[in-house]
C-alpha positions, 0 to 999 in steps of 0.5 A: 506477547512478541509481535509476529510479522507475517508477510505472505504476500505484498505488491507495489503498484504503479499507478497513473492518472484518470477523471470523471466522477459523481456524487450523492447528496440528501439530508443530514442527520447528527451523530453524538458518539465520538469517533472511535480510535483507528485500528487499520490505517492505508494510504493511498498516494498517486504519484500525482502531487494533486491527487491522494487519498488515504483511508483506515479502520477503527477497532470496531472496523469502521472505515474512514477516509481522507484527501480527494474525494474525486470519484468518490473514492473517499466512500462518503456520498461526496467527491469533495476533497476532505483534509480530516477524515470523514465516515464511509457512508453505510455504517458497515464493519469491516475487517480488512480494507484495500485501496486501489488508484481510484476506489476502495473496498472492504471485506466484512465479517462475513465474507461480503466485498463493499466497493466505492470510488471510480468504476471504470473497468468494472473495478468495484465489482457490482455488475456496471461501470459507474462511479460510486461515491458510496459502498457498493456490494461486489455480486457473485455471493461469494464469500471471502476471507481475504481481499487485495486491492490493486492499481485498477482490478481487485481479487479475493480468496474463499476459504475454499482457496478459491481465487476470484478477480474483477475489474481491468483485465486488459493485460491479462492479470485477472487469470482468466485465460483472456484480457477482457475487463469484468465488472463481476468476479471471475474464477481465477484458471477455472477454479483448477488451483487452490491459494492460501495468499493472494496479492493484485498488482500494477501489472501482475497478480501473484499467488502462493497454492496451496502446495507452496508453489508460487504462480503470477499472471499478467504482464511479463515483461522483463520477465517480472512473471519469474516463468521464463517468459521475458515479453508479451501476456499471461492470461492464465497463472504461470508457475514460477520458475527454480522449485523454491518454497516461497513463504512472501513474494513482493512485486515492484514496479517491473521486477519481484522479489521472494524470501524462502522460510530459511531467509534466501531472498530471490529476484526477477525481473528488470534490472536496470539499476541493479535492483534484483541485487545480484551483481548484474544489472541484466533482466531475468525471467526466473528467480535469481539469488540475491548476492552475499549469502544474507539472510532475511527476515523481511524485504521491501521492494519499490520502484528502482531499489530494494532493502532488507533486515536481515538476522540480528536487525542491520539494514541493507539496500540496493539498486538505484542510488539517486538521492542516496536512498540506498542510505550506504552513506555514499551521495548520489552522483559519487558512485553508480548505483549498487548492484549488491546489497550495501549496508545501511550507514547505521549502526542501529538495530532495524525492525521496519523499513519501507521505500518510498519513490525516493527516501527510505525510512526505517524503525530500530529497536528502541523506538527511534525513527530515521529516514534517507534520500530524497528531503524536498518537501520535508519528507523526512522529518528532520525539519527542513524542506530541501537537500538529499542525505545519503545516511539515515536521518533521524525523524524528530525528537519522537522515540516511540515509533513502531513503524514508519511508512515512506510514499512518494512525497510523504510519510507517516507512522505511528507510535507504541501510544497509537497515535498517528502523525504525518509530514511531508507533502499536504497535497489534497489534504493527505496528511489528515491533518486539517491542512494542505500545507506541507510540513517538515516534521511530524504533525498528529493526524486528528478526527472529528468529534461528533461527525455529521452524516448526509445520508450516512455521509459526511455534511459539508467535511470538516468546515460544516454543511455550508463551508462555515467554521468547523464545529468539531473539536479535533481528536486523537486518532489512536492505534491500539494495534494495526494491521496495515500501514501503508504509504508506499509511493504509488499503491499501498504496500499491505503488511500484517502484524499479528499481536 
């Protein structure tokens, strides 16, 4: 059956840095079967060179997770960091799983929220503040069949289409009508509106109601709320602006952008690079067409600049041209930033595009990779460490790609054999690869088989209980199918694919 990709709503996070954590210990006890292939994959990747972390799900929705273990986001009783990854303690199945700055969570079958990781804020969700090296239930005994996970807060949607949030509310995204934090869910707007999408950024929080209008809270500055609001705090959802039916809304760093069912793409927001794509580099307040007439079948909106497909597979970007990432086969530094949609030097049919903080990678139709911008630290795959290439590059030799994912210093994809493989930087072992050197071409992330548990966690990671060599032998971590893939500079960036 053909792929279906369905983007209702999807946010870039910004994040920042933190400290202070605490872990479990206690007995270990063995467990023969082999790690089961991965379904899900998320990547978390603070823009911090020293610090990420990355986690996924396999078909039986278990969760797994590797890099820094620091507040125990990693879910396995420890704070260690883990360069393969390692169990989430608890055992539970999960269906859909989000990664914040600092701590995770998972929704189960059953409608249950699951949280570990930091707890400052109140972001886990359990009533209290501290940090979590294990699974903690989100309170309320609300049941929820849709979880979003942002920088410092996290919201959930009842079939109800009801939306509740908890965690950091200080500049009013938990649509509570103030801009306190709150350790327990909080209906959204007293319960008076209903969502069928539902997406916790940075700064923000937008939802699609059920009746096709769009509504963000939060932060307005430089209007990124589309409500003609250009400064200052909404502490309740505000209706965007201009009367469209909005079928995907995407949140950048300080602007947003939205496609229609027809394929018109809008922005709003900042615009100082000209990343709204509409000629001006002007902030807007409402929604704003993006100029040319295109239509689009999918947007991808990072932190300076914006690319889309549109019908028929080109590729299209705009907005800041640093390192050439806009990939119009113009070097940085030759002609200022693009303030309408250029395309993309290819003469390829795109699928998937995602933006990193500077490269751009995509997916063509016959499976082939490619890659542009930034290249220090060889996140581009092309085997070296250095150099920015204003068009695409192609990732290596391998040609079964079905999607690629950029962050802010690496990258990784996964094949139509399931298989995952990353490169780039190995900071705090987020390339799962066993090391934390940095590689400038694809490397096969590898999971352990049997894995050791202490007290339904990891025993020590990879190296053994007592930092001895490693009694595992490596394993493929497959993806029949994925949900999410995710590796979007600073916070993940969620896209569903339905089989």
């Amino acid at each position: 059956m053909q792929a279906l990709w369905v983007l209702p709503l999807a946010v870039l996070a910004l994040g920042g840095v933190g400290g202070g954590g605490a872990g479990a210990q206690g007995s270990a006890r063995a467990v023969t079967e082999p790690v089961e292939p991965v379904v899900d994959v998320v990547i978390h990747n603070r823009v911090a060179a020293d610090s990420a972390h990355s986690c996924a799900l396999t078909p039986a929705g278990k969760a797994i997770c590797w890099g820094d273990g620091e507040y125990g986001r990693l879910g396995n009783g420890d704070v260690a960091l883990q360069e393969r990854p390692v169990p989430v303690a608890g055992g539970r199945s999960y269906v859909s799983i989000g990664v914040g700055l600092q701590h995770s969570c998972g929704l189960t079958a059953e409608g249950d929220v699951w949280c570990w990781g930091r707890g400052s804020n109140g972001r886990l969700g359990n009533g209290a503040t501290a940090d979590q090296s294990a699974p903690v239930q989100v309170v309320g005994g609300h049941k929820f069949t849709t979880l979003t996970v942002g920088r410092h807060h996290a919201c959930g949607l009842t079939a109800e289409g009801r939306a509740y949030c908890w965690g950091y509310g200080g500049d009013g995204k938990l649509g509570n009508g103030a801009t306190t934090s709150s350790s327990r869910p909080i209906e959204v707007h007293q319960g008076s509106l209903r969502f069928k999408a539902i997406s916790a950024g940075s700064y923000i929080t937008c939802g699609i109601a059920t009746d096709g209008d769009t509504y963000c809270w939060g932060s307005s500055t430089n209007g990124k709320l589309g409500a003609g609001e250009s400064d200052g705090i909404a502490f309740d959802p505000r209706k965007v602006l201009g009367g469209h039916r909005f079928a995907a809304v995407y949140a950048g760093h300080q602007y947003a952008c939205a496609l229609t069912a027809a394929g018109e793409a809008y922005c709003w927001g900042a615009n100082g690079s000209g990343q709204r794509g509409d000629g001006t580099t002007t902030r807007s307040a409402e929604p704003v067409p993006v100029s040319g007439g295109l239509k689009f079948t999918s947007l991808s909106v990072g932190k300076f600049h914006t690319c889309g497909i549109v019908e028929g597979g080109k590729a299209y970007c705009w907005g800041s041209n640093s390192n050439g990432k806009v990939g119009a086969g113009v070097p940085s530094g030759t002609t200022e930033d693009f303030h309408e949609p250029a395309k993309v030097n290819s003469s390829n049919r795109f699928v998937t595009l995602s933006i990193g903080n500077n490269h751009t990678c995509g997916v063509v139709t016959d499976g082939r990779g490619y890659c542009w911008g930034s290249n220090g630290r060889g996140k581009l795959g092309r085997g070296n460490t250095s150099g920015t290439y204003s068009s695409p590059q192609q990732v290596s030799t391998i040609s079964n790609w079905t999607h690629i994912s950029a962050g802010s210093d690496h990258t990784c994809g996964v094949t139509t054999d399931g298989e995952v493989y990353c490169w780039g930087a190995g900071d705090a072992g987020r390339l799962g690869t066993g090391a934390i050197d940095t590689t400038a071409t694809p490397l096969e992330v590898t999971t352990p088989s049997p894995v050791a548990f202490l007290n339904g966690a990891s025993a020590g990671g990879i190296g053994g209980a007592q930092g001895g060599p490693s009694p595992f032998l490596p394993q493929k971590r497959r993806l029949e199918d994925y949900l999410w893939l995710a590796a979007r500079g600073t916070k993940a960036l969620y896209v569903t694919r339905l089989i």
